[in-house]
PyMOL CGO cylinders between C-alpha atoms (Angstrom):
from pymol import cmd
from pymol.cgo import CYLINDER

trace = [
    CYLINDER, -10.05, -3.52, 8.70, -7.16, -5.03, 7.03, 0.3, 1, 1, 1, 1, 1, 1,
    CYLINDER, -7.16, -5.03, 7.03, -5.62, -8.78, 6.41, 0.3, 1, 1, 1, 1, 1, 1,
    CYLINDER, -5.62, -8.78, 6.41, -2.31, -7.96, 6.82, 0.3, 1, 1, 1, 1, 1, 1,
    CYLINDER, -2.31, -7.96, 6.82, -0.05, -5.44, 7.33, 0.3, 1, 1, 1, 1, 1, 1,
    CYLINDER, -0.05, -5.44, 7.33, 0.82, -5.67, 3.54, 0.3, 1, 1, 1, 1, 1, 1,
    CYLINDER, 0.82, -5.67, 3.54, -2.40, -5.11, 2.61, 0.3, 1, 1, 1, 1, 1, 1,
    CYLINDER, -2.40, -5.11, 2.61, -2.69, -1.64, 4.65, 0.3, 1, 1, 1, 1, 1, 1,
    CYLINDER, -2.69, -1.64, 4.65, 0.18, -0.92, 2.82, 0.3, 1, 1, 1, 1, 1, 1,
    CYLINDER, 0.18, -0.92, 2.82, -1.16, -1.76, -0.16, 0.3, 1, 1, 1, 1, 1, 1,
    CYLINDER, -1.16, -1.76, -0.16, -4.11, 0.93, 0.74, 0.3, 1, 1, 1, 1, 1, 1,
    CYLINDER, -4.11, 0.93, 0.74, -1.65, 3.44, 1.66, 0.3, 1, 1, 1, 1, 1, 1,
    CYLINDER, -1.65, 3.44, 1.66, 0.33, 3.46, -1.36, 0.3, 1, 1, 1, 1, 1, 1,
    CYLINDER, 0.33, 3.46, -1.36, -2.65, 3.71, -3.58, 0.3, 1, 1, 1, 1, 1, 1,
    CYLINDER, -2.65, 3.71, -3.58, -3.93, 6.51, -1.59, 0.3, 1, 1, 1, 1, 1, 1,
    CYLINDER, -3.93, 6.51, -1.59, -0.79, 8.37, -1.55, 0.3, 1, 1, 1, 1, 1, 1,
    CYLINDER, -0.79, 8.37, -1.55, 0.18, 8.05, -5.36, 0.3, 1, 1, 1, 1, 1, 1,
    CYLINDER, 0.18, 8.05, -5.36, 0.76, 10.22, -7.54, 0.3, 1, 1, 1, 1, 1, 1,
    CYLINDER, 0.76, 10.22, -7.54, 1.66, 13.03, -5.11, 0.3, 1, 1, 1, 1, 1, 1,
    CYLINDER, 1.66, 13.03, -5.11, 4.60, 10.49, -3.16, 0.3, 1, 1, 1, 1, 1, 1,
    CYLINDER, 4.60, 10.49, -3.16, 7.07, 9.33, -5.69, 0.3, 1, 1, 1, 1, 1, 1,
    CYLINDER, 7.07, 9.33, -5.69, 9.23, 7.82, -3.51, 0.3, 1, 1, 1, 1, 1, 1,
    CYLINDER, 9.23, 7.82, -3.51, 9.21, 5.87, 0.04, 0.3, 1, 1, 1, 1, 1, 1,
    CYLINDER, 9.21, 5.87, 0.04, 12.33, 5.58, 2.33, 0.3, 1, 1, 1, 1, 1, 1,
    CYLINDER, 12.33, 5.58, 2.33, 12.14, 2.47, 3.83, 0.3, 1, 1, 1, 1, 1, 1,
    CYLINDER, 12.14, 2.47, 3.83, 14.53, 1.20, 6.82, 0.3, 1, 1, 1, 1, 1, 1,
    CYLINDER, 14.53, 1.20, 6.82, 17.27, -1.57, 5.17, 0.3, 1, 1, 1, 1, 1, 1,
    CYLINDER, 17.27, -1.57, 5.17, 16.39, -4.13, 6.92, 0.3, 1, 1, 1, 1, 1, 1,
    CYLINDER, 16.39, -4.13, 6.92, 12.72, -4.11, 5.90, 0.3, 1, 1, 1, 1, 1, 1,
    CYLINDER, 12.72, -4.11, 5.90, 11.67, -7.66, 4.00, 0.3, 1, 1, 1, 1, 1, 1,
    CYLINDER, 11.67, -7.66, 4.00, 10.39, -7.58, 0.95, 0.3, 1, 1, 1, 1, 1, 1,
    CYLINDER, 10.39, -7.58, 0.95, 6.74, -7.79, 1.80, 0.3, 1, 1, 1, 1, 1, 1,
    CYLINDER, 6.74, -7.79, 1.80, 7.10, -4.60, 3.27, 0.3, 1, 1, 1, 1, 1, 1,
    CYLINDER, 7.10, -4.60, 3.27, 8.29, -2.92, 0.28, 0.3, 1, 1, 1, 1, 1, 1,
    CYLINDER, 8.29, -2.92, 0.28, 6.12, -4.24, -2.51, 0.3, 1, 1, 1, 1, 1, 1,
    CYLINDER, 6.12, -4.24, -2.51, 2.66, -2.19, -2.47, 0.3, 1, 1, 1, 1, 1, 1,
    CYLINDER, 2.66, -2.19, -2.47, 4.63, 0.78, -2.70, 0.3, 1, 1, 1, 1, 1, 1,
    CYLINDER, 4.63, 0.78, -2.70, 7.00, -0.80, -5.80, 0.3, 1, 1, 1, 1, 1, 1,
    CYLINDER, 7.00, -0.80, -5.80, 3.28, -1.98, -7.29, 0.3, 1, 1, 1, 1, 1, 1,
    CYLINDER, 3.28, -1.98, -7.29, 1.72, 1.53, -6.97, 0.3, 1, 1, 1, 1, 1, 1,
    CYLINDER, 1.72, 1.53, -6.97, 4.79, 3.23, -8.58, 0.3, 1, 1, 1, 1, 1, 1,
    CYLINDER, 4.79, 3.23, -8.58, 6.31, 5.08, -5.79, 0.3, 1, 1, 1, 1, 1, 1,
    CYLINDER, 6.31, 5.08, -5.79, 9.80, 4.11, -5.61, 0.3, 1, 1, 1, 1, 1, 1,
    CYLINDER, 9.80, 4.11, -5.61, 11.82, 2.74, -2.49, 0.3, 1, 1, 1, 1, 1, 1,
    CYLINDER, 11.82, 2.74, -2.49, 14.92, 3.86, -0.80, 0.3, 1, 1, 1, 1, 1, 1,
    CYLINDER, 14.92, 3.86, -0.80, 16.59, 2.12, 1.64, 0.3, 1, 1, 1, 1, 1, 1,
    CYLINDER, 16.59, 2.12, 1.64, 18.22, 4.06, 4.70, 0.3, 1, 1, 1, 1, 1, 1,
    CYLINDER, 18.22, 4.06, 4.70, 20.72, 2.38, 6.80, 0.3, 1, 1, 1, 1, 1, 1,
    CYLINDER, 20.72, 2.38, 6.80, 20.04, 2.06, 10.62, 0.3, 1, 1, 1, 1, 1, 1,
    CYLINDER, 20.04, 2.06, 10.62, 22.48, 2.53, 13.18, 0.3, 1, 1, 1, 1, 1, 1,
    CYLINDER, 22.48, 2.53, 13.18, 23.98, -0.18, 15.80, 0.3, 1, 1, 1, 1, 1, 1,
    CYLINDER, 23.98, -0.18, 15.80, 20.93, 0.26, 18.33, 0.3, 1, 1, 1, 1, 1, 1,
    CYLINDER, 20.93, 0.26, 18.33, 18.48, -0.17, 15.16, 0.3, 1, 1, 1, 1, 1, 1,
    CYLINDER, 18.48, -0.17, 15.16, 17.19, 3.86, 14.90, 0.3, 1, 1, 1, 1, 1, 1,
    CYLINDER, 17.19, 3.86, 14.90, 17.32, 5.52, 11.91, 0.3, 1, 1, 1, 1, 1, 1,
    CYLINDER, 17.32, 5.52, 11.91, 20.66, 7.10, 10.56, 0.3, 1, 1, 1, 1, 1, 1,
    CYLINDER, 20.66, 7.10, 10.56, 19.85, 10.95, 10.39, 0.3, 1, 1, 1, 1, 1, 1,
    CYLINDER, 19.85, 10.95, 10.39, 23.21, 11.46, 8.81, 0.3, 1, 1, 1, 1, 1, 1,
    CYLINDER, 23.21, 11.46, 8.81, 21.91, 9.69, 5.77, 0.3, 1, 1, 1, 1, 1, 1,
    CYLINDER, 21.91, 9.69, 5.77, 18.59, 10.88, 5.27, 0.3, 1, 1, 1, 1, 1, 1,
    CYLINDER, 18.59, 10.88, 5.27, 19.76, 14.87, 5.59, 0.3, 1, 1, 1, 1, 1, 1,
    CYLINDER, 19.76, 14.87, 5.59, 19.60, 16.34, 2.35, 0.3, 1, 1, 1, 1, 1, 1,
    CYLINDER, 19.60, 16.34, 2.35, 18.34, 13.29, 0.30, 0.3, 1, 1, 1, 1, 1, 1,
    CYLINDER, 18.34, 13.29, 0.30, 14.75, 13.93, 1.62, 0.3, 1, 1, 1, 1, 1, 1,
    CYLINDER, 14.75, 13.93, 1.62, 12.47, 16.22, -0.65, 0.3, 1, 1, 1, 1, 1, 1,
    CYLINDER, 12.47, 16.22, -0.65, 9.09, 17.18, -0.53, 0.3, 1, 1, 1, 1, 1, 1,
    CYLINDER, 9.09, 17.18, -0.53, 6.34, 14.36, -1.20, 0.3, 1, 1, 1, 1, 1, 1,
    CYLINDER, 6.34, 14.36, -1.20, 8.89, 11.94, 0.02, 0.3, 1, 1, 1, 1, 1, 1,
    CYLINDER, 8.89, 11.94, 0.02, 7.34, 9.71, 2.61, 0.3, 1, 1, 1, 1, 1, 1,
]
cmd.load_cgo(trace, "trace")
C-alpha cells in the first residue's frame, strides 16, 4: 500500500528504470506528478490534450519509441 499517489509513482519509476528512458506525461499534469520519474532518470515529455481533455494522437504519432512509457 502506498501514501500517495506520488509515492506509487515513485515505485514505478524505480521499477521501470533503466529499460524506460522517457515518460510522456499529459501537459496539464502538476509537478508532483512528474517528479519520481525526473528523480529516477527517465525523462518527461509533455503531450498536449485536446479541447474535451483526451490525448492528442496527432502528436504522439511518430515521437513514441520503444521503452517509452
Amino acid at each position: 500500500m502506498f501514501r500517495s499517489g506520488r509515492d506509487a509513482l515513485r515505485m514505478l519509476a524505480k521499477k521501470l528504470y533503466p529499460a524506460h528512458t522517457r515518460a510522456f506525461i499529459p501537459a496539464l499534469s502538476c509537478v508532483s506528478m512528474v517528479s519520481p520519474f525526473r528523480q529516477n532518470g527517465i525523462g518527461v515529455v509533455y503531450y498536449p490534450l485536446k479541447r474535451d481533455f483526451t490525448a492528442d494522437y496527432g502528436f504522439l504519432d511518430g515521437r513514441l519509441r520503444d521503452g517509452d512509457i
